[in-house]
C-alpha positions as CSV (number, residue, x, y, z in Angstrom):
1,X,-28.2,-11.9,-15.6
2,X,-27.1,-9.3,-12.5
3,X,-29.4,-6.9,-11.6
4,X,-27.8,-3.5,-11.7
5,X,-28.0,-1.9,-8.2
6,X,-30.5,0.9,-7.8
7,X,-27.4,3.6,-6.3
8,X,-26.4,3.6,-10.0
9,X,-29.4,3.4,-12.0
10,X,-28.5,6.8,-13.1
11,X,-24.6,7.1,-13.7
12,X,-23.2,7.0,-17.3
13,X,-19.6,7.0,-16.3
14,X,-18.7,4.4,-12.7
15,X,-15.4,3.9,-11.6
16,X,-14.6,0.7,-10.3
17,X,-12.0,0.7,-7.5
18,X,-10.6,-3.0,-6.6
19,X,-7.5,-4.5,-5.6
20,X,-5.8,-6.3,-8.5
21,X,-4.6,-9.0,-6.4
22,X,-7.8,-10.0,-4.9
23,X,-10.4,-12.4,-5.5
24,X,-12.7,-9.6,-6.7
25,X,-9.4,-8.4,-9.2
26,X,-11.3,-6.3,-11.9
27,X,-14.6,-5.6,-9.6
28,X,-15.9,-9.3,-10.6
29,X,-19.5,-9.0,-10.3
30,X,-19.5,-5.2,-10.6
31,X,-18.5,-5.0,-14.0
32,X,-20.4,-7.8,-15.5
33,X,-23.5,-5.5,-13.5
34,X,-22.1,-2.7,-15.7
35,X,-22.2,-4.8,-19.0
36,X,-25.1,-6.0,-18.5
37,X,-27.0,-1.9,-17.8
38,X,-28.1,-1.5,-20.8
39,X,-32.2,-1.9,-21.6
40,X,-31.9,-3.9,-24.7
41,X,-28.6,-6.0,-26.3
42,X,-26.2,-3.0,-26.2
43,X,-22.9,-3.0,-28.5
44,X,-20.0,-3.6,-25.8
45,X,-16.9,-1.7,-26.2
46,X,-13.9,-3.5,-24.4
47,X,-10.8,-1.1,-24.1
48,X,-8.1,-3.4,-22.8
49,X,-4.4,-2.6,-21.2
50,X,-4.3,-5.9,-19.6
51,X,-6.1,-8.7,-21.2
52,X,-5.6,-10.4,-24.9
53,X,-8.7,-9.3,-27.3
54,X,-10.0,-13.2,-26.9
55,X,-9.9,-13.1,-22.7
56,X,-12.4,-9.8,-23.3
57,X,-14.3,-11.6,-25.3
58,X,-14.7,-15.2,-23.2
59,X,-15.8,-12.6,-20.1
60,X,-18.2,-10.3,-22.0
61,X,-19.5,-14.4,-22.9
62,X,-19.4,-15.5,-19.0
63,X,-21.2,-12.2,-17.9
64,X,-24.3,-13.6,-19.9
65,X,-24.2,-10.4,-21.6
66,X,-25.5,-11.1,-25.3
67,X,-24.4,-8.1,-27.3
68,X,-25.5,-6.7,-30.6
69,X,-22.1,-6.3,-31.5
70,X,-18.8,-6.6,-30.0
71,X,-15.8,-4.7,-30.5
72,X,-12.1,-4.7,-28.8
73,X,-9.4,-1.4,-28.5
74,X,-6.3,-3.6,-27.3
75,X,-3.7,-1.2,-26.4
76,X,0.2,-1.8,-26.4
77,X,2.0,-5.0,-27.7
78,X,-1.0,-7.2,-28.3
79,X,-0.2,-10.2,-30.1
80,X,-2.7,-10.5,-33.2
81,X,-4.7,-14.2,-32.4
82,X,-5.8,-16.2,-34.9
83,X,-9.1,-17.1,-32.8
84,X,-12.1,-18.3,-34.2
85,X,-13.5,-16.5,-30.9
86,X,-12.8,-13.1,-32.5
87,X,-14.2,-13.9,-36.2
88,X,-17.4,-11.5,-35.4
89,X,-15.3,-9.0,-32.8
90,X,-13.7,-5.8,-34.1
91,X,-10.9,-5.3,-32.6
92,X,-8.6,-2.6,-33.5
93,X,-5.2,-1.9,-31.8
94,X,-3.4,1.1,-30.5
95,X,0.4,-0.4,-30.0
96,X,2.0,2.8,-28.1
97,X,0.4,2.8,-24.1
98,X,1.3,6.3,-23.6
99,X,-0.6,7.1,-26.9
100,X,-3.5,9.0,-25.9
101,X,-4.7,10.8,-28.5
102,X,-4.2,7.5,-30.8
103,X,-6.5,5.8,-28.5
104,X,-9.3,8.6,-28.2
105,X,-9.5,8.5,-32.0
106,X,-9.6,5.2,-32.0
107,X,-12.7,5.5,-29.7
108,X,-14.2,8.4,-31.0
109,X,-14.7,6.1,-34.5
110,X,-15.4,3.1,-33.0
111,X,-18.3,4.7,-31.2
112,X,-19.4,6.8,-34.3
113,X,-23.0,5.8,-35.2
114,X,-23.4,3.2,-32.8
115,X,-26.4,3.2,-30.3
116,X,-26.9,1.5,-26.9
117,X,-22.9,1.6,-25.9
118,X,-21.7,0.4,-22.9
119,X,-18.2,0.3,-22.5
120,X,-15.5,-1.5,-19.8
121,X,-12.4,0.6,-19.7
122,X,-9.5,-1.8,-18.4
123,X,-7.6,0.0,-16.4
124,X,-6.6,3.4,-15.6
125,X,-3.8,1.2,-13.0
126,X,-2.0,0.1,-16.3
127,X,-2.9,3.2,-18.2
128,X,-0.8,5.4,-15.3
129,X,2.3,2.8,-16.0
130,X,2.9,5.2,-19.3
131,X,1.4,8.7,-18.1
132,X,1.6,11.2,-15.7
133,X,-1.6,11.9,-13.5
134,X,-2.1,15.0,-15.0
135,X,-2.3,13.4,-18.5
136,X,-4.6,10.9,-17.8
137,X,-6.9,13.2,-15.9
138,X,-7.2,15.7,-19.0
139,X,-7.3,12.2,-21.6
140,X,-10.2,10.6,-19.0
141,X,-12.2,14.4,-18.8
142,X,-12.5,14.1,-22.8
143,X,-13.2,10.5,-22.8
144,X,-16.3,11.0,-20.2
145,X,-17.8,13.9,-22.3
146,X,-17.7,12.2,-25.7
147,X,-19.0,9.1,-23.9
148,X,-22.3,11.2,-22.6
149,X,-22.4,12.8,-26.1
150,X,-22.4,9.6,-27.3
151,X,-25.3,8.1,-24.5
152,X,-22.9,5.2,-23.7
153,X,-22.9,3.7,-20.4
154,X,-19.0,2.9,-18.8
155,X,-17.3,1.3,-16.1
156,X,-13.7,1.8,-15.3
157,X,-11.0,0.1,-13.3
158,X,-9.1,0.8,-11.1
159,X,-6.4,-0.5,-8.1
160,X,-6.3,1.8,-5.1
161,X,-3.9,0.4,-3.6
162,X,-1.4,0.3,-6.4
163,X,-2.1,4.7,-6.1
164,X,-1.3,7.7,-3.7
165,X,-4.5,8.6,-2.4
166,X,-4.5,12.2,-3.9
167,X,-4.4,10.4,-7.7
168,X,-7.5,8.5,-6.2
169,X,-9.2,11.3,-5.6
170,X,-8.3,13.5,-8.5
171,X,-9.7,10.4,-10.8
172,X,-12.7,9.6,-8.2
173,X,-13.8,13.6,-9.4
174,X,-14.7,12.5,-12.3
175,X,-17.5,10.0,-12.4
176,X,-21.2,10.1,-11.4
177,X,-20.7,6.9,-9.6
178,X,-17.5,4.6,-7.7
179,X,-18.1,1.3,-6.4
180,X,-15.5,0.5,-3.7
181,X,-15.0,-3.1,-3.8
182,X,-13.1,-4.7,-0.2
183,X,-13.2,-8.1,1.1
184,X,-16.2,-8.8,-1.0
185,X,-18.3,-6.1,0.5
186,X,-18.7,-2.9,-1.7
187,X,-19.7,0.9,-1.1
188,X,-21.2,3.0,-3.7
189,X,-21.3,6.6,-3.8
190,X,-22.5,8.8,-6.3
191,X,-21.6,12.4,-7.3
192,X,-24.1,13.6,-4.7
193,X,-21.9,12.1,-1.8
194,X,-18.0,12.3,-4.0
């Protein structure tokens, strides 16, 4: 199991900023950190953009994370799998991308009346393939606040390089915590230093 580094021992909501075509796509190491934050086995929330609900589920299983319970929010045309992988796994789908109100409900229940959350958004880089800057920055405010009402702990990705470096910083705003990831090296800084 990763031990959590001590700069973010105290963010609820970290944005994770790595190249998608690197060895470190996704953060690697950083998010299974992330999953693995909570104090006892907490229920993971996966909301994918990129990956099939099974390929969540085989790396929530590699990160040695050993959750309660498991659920998936695929988002756009995700082929339904008939995996035994997913027999336990809820996974419910929002098919339209640009559909963010669809896919805050859908959070918003799939959160309701569970405790010890932590949740791996994946990724605000697809997510602005379907909506303006603007949209997702008013969708991702919302999000953050009914994730602290709801004491979960989140990660999100996202590619720098694949975004003008004012919608880096309007999305960097918005998180206690972003963990820089280049080269294998990685910078965190927390609200006190954004």
């Amino acid at each position: 199991m990763s031990e959590l580094p001590e700069e973010l021992a105290g963010a609820t909501n970290t944005l994770i900023c790595a190249p998608s075509m690197s060895r470190h796509a996704g953060g690697g190491t950083h998010c299974t950190e992330l999953l693995n934050a909570g104090e006892t086995p907490a229920s993971v929330l996966w909301v994918t953009y990129t990956r099939s609900p099974s390929a969540c589920v085989e790396a929530v299983r590699r990160s040695g994370v050993e959750p309660a319970s498991l659920s998936v929010i695929a988002v756009g045309e995700t082929p339904m799998e008939d995996d035994e992988s997913l027999s336990s796994v809820r996974v419910d789908t929002v098919s339209t991308p640009s559909d963010l109100t669809g896919l805050g409900i859908t959070l918003s229940q799939t959160l309701s009346g569970r405790e010890d959350v932590v949740v791996c958004f994946d990724s605000l880089t697809a997510v602005l393939q379907y909506v303006e800057r603007e949209t997702l920055y008013e969708f991702l405010h919302a999000v953050v606040g009914q994730l602290h009402a709801a004491d979960a702990l989140a990660h999100f990705h996202l590619d720098p390089t694949a975004h003008d470096r004012q919608t880096v910083d309007a999305l960097t705003s918005l998180f206690d915590a972003v963990v820089h990831v280049r080269d294998g090296d990685r910078e965190i800084r927390t609200r006190q230093l954004l």
